[in-house]
C-alpha positions as CSV (number, residue, x, y, z in Angstrom):
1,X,112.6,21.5,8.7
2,X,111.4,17.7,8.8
3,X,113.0,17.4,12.0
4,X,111.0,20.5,13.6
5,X,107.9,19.3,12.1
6,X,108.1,15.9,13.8
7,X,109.3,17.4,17.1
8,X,106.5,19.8,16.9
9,X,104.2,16.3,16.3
10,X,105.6,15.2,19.6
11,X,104.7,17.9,21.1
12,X,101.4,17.9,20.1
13,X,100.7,14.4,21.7
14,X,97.5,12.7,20.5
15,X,95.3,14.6,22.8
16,X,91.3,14.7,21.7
17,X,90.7,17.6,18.9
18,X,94.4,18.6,18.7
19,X,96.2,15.6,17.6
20,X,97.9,16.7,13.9
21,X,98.2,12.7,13.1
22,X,95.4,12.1,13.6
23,X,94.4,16.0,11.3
24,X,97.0,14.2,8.3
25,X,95.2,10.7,8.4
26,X,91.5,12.5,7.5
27,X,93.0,14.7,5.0
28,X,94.5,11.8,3.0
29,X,90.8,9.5,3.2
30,X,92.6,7.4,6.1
31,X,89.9,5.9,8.1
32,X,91.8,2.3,9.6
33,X,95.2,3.6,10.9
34,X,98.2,2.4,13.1
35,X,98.5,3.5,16.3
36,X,101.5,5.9,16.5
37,X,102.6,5.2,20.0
38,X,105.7,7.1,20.3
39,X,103.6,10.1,19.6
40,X,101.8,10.1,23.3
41,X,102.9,12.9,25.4
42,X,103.5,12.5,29.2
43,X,100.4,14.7,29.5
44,X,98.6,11.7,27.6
45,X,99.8,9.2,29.6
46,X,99.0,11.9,32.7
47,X,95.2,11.8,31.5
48,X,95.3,8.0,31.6
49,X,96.4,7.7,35.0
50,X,94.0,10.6,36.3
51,X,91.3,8.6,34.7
52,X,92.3,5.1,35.2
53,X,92.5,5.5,39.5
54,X,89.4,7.8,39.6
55,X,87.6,4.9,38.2
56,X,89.0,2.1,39.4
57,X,87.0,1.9,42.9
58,X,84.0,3.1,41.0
59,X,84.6,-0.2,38.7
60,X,84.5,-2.2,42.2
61,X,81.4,-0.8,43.4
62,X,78.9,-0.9,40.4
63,X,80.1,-2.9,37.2
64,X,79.3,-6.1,36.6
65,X,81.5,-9.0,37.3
66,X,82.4,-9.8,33.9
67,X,83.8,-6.5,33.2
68,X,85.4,-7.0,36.1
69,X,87.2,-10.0,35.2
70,X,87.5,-8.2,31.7
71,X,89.6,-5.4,33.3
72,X,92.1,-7.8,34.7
73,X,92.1,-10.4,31.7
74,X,93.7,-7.4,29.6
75,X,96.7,-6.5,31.9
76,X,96.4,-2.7,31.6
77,X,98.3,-0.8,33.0
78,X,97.1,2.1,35.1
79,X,99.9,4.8,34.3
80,X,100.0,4.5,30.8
81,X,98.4,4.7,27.8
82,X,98.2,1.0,26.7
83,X,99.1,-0.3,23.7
84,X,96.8,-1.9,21.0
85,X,99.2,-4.9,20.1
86,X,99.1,-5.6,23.6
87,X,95.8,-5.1,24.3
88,X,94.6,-7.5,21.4
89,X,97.4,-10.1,22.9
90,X,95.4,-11.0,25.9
91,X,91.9,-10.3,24.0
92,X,92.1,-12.3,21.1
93,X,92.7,-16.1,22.3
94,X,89.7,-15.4,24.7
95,X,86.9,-14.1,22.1
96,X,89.0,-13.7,18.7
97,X,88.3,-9.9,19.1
98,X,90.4,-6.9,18.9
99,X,90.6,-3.4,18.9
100,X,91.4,-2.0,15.8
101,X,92.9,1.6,15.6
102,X,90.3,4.3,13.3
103,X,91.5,8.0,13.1
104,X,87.6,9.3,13.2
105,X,83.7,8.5,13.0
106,X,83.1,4.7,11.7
107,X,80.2,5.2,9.3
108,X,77.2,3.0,10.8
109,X,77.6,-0.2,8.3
110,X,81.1,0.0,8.4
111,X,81.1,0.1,12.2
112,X,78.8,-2.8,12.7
113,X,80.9,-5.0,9.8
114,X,83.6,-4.5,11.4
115,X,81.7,-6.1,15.0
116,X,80.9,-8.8,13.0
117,X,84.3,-9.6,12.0
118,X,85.3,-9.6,15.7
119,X,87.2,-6.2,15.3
120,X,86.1,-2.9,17.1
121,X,86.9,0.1,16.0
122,X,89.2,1.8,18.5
123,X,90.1,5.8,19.2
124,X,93.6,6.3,19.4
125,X,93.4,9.9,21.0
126,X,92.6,10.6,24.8
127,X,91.3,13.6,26.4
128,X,93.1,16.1,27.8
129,X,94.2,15.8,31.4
130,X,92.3,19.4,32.8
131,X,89.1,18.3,30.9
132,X,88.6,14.7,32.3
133,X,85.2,15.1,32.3
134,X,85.1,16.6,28.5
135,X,84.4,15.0,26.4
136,X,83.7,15.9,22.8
137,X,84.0,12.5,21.3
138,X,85.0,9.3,21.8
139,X,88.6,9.1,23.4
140,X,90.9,5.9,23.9
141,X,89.9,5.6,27.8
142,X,86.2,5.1,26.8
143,X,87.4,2.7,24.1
144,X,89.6,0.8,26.1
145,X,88.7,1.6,29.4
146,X,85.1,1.5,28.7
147,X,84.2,-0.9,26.2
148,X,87.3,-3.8,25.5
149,X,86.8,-5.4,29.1
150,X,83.6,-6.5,27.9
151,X,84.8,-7.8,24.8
152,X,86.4,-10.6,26.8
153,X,83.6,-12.4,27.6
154,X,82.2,-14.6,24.6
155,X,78.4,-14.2,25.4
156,X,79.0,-10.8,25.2
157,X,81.1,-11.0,22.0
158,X,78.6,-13.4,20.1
159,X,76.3,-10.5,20.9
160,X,78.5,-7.8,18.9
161,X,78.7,-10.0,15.9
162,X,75.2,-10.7,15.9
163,X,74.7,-6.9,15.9
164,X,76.8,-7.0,12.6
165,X,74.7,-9.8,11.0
166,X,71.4,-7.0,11.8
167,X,73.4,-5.0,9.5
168,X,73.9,-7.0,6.8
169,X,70.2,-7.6,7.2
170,X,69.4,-4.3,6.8
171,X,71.6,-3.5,3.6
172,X,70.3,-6.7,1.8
173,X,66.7,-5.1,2.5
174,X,66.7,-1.6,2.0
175,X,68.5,-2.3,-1.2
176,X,66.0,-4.2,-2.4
177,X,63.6,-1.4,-2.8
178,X,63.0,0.5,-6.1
179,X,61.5,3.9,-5.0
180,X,64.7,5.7,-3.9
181,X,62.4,7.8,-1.3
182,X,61.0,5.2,0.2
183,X,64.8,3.5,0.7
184,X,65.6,6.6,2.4
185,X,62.3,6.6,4.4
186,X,62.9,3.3,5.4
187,X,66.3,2.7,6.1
188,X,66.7,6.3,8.4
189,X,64.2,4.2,10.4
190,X,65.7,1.1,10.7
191,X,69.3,2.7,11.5
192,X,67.3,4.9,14.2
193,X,66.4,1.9,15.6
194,X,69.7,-0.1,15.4
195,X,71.0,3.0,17.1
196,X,68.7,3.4,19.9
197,X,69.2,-0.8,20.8
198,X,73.0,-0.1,21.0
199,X,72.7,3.1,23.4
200,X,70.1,1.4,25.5
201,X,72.1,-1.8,25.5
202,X,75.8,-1.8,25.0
203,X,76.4,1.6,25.8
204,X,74.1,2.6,28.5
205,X,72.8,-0.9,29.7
206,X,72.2,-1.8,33.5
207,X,72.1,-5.7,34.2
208,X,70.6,-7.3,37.4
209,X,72.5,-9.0,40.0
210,X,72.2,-12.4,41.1
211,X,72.0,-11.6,45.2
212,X,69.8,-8.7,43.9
213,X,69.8,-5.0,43.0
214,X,71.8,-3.9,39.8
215,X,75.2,-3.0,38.4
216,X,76.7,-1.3,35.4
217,X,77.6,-3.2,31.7
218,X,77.0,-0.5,29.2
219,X,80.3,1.3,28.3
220,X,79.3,4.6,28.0
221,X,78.8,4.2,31.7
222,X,81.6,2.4,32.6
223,X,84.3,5.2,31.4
224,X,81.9,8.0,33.1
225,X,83.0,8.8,36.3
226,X,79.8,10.9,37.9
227,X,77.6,9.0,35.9
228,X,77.9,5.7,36.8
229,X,77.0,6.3,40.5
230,X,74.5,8.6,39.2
231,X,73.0,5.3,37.0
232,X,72.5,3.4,40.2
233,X,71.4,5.8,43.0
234,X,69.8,8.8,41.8
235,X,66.1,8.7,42.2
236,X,66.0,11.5,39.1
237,X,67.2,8.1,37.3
238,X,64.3,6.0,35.6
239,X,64.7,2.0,35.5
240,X,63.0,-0.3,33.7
241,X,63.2,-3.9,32.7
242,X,64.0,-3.9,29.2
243,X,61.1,-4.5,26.1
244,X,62.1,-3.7,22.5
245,X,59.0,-1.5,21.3
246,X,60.2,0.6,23.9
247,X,63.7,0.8,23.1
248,X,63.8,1.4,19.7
249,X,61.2,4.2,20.3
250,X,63.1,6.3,22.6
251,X,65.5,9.0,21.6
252,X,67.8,9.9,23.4
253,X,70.4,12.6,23.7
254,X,74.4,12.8,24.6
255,X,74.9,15.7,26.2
256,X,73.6,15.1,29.8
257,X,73.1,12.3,32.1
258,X,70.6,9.9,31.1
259,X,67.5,9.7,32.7
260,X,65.7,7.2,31.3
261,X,67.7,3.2,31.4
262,X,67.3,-0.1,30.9
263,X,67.5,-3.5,33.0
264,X,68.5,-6.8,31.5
265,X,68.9,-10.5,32.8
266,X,71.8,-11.4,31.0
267,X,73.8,-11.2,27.8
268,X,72.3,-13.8,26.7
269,X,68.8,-12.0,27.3
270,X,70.8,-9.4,25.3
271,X,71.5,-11.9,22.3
272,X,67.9,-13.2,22.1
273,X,67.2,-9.5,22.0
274,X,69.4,-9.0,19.5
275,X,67.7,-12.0,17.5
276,X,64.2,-10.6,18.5
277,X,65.4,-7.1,16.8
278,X,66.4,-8.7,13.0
279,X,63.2,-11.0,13.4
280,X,61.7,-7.4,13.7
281,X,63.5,-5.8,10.7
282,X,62.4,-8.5,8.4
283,X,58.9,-8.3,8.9
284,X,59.1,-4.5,8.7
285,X,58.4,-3.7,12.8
286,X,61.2,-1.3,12.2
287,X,60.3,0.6,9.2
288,X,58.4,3.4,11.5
289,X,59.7,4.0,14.6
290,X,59.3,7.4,16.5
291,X,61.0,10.6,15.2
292,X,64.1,12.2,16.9
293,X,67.6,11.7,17.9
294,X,69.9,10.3,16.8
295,X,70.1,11.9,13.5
296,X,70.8,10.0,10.8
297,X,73.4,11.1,8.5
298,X,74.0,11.1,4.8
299,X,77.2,9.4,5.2
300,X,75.1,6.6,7.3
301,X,72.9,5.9,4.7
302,X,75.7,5.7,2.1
303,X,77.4,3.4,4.0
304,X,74.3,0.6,4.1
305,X,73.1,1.2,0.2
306,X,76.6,0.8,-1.0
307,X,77.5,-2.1,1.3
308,X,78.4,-5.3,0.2
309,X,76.3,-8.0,1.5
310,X,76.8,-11.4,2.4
311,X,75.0,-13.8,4.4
């Protein structure tokens, strides 16, 4: 019976939504897990390569150079799922970051502690090979694919941590407040914000080029295959140079292309951004920004009034 049960495991790959590892890690309270390898099917590894050479000239034409040299740093290879242990062996010695396997949603502390400790918490499970462009959550392609390459480069990595520290920030000062409603109040703000920088930055950012014009850095775009032409060229597309009261007042939603991004120098414009966004949290230019997405869960709040904190 033990034998059919791990056959039928085989079987069931670790495709997105139907991976039964991935099922038996949330049922026991797993969050951090290992990354089962022998478990990918040869559909997996089929999805990988589908998505992998689709995007590859797409990587050429619009990404930025440093995800570029990111792509090549890691030595993945484009047939098969890759491995974490490998991954993180070409990663770490250039930034001291890795990816770290999770078996769901990173509650939003959590996720930004673990940036700080120069770990990011990585999907294990990849869509399936006839839905390429389905997505339902975060698969291992957009994970790896997407947002490791970036992870190489240290001005880019500094900015990560420093995302974490904002955290930290947050927890020491929403839990300094007495009236419980006004915590609440105050901190679904401040995550809304926090939430907003990342999608306009890390995950949907568009960065100037040197000889002029514009290319891709944001991860969400780089593991999208229509959209990150669509981020460039369409004139449905709106472009702006970045400015944090705008960004951290703009909702946004994930279930169409975006139409609305933002431009940036440099990562280092995106650190000093970064640093502009705590400065802004401290003196309480964050405790009402505008309603709307994202939501802010009770799980999220949890996870920032029962942090630990340390400075």
């Amino acid at each position: 019976m033990a034998i059919r049960e791990e056959v039928d495991r085989f079987k069931a790959g670790l495709t997105t939504t139907q991976a039964p590892f991935i099922e038996e890690a949330r049922e026991k309270g797993e969050l951090y897990i290992f990354q089962p390898y022998q478990l990918y099917s040869e559909e997996n590894h089929e999805s990988w390569k589908k998505l992998y050479a689709r995007m590859a000239p797409r990587w050429e034409r619009y990404a930025n150079p440093h995800f570029q040299a990111g792509i090549a740093n890691l030595c993945l290879d484009p047939e098969r799922v890759p491995r974490l242990d490998n991954v993180n062996k070409f990663l770490e010695p250039l930034t001291g970051f890795k990816a770290k396997a999770v078996a769901g949603y990173v509650p939003a502390f959590q996720f930004f502690d673990c940036l700080r400790n120069r770990e990011f918490p990585t999907t294990i499970t990849i869509r399936r090979s006839d839905k390429l462009d389905y997505l339902p959550e975060p698969d291992i392609f957009h994970d790896i694919a997407g947002h490791v390459p970036m992870h190489t480069d240290s001005a880019f990595a500094d900015t990560l941590v420093r995302f974490g520290d904002c955290a930290h920030t947050a927890a020491e000062i929403v839990q300094s407040i007495k009236d419980e409603d006004e915590q609440t109040r105050r901190l679904t703000s401040i995550i809304k914000a926090m939430a907003r920088f990342f999608w306009f930055t890390i995950e949907f950012g568009l960065m100037k080029r040197p000889e002029g014009g514009l290319s891709v850095y944001g991860s969400g775009l780089l593991s999208s295959y229509g959209e990150i032409a669509h981020a460039i060229e369409s004139p449905d597309v709106q472009r702006y140079p970045i400015q944090l009261e705008w960004v951290i007042n703009q909702y946004f939603e994930i279930d169409h292309y975006q139409p609305l991004l933002f431009v940036v120098d440099s990562f280092d414009h995106v650190f000093s951004l970064v640093d502009e966004l705590e400065q802004w949290m401290k003196d309480g230019k964050l405790n009402n920004v505008s309603p709307g997405e994202p939501e802010v869960n009770e799980e999220d709040l949890k996870s920032f009034l029962h942090a630990e904190v340390t400075t």
